[in-house]
N, C-alpha and C positions, 0 to 999 in steps of 0.2 A: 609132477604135481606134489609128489611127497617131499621134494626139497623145497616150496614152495610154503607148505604147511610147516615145516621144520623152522624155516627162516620164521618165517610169521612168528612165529610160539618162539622163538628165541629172542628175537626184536620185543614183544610181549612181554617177557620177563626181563630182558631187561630194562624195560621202562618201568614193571614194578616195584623192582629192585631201585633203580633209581630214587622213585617219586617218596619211598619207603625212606629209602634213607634222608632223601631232603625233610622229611614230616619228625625227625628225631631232634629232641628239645636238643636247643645250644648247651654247650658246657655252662656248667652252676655259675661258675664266676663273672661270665658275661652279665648275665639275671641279676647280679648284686654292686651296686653302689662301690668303689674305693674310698676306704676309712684313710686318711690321711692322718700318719699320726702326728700327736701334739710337737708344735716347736716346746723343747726347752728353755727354761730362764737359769743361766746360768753368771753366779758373781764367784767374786775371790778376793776373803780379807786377809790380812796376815794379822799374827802375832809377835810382838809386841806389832800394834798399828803403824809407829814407823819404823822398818827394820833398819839395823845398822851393819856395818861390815864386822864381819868374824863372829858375830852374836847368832844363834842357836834361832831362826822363823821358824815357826809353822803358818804354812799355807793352806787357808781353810777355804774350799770350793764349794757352795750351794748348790745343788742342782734342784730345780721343779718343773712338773708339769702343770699347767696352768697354776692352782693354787696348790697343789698336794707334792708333797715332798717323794722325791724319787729315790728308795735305797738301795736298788739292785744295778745301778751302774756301774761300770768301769770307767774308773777315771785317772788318768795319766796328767801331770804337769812338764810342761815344756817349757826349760830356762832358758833364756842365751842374753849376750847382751852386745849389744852392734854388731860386727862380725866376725864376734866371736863363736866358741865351740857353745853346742847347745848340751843341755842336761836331761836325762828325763827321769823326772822321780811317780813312781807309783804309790798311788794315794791311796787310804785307807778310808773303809764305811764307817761313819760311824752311830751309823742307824736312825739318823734323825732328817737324812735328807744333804749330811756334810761329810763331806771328805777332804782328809788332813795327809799332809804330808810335811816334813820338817827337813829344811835346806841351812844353807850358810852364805853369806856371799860372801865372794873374795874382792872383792872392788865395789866404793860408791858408785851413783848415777843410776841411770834408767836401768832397769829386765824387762824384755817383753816373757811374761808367761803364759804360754797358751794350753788351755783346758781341755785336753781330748777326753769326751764324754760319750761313751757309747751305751747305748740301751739294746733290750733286743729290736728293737723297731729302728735308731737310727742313730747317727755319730753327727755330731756338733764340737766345732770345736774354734771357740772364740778366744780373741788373745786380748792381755791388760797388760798396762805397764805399774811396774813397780821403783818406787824410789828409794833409791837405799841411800841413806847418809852416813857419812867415815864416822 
């Protein structure tokens, strides 16, 4: 009878044990919505507007979040042109939402430059071509 009562009272606790822990709230972040952060808008002018070969660009990248200027990103420029060797120059803040970085080319025609843009929330990284004439 005494292992009877024993069993009982251990089957007993642990069904309270159980039902106890299924009644504990889920982790917080279940409970809360995922923030989605903002797509980037991201351009890139150059200087002079149409670069020529051997002349001294700078390449100015805009980064925004929706309408407000983003100045805490890292942003890397990525040169190459067909299939050729690629470049990567790192670009400077220059606290208004643009980051500059200054190249050369060595041959007319097309660059694809592509704009690695990383924020703490997320990396985008869109590519534009550039026209260089001799």
């Amino acid at each position: 009878m005494n292992r009877t009562i024993v069993y009982i009272l251990t089957l007993g606790l642990a069904a309270a044990l159980t039902t106890g822990c299924g009644a504990q709230p889920k982790d917080e972040h279940m409970n809360h919505k995922a923030v989605q952060p903002q797509k980037l808008t991201i351009t890139l002018q150059t200087e002079p507007e149409a670069p020529r070969v051997g002349e001294k660009t700078e390449l100015i990248a805009s980064v925004k979040a929706g309408e407000e200027p983003v100045t805490d990103a890292d942003v890397e420029l990525e040169i190459w042109q067909g299939d050729g060797p690629h470049e990567t120059v790192q670009a400077t803040a220059a606290g208004d939402g643009s980051y500059k970085a200054a190249t050369q080319f060595a041959k007319g025609g097309r660059y694809e430059v592509q704009i690695h843009t990383t924020t703490s929330e997320l990396h985008q990284m869109p590519t534009v071509t550039v026209e260089v004439s001799e």
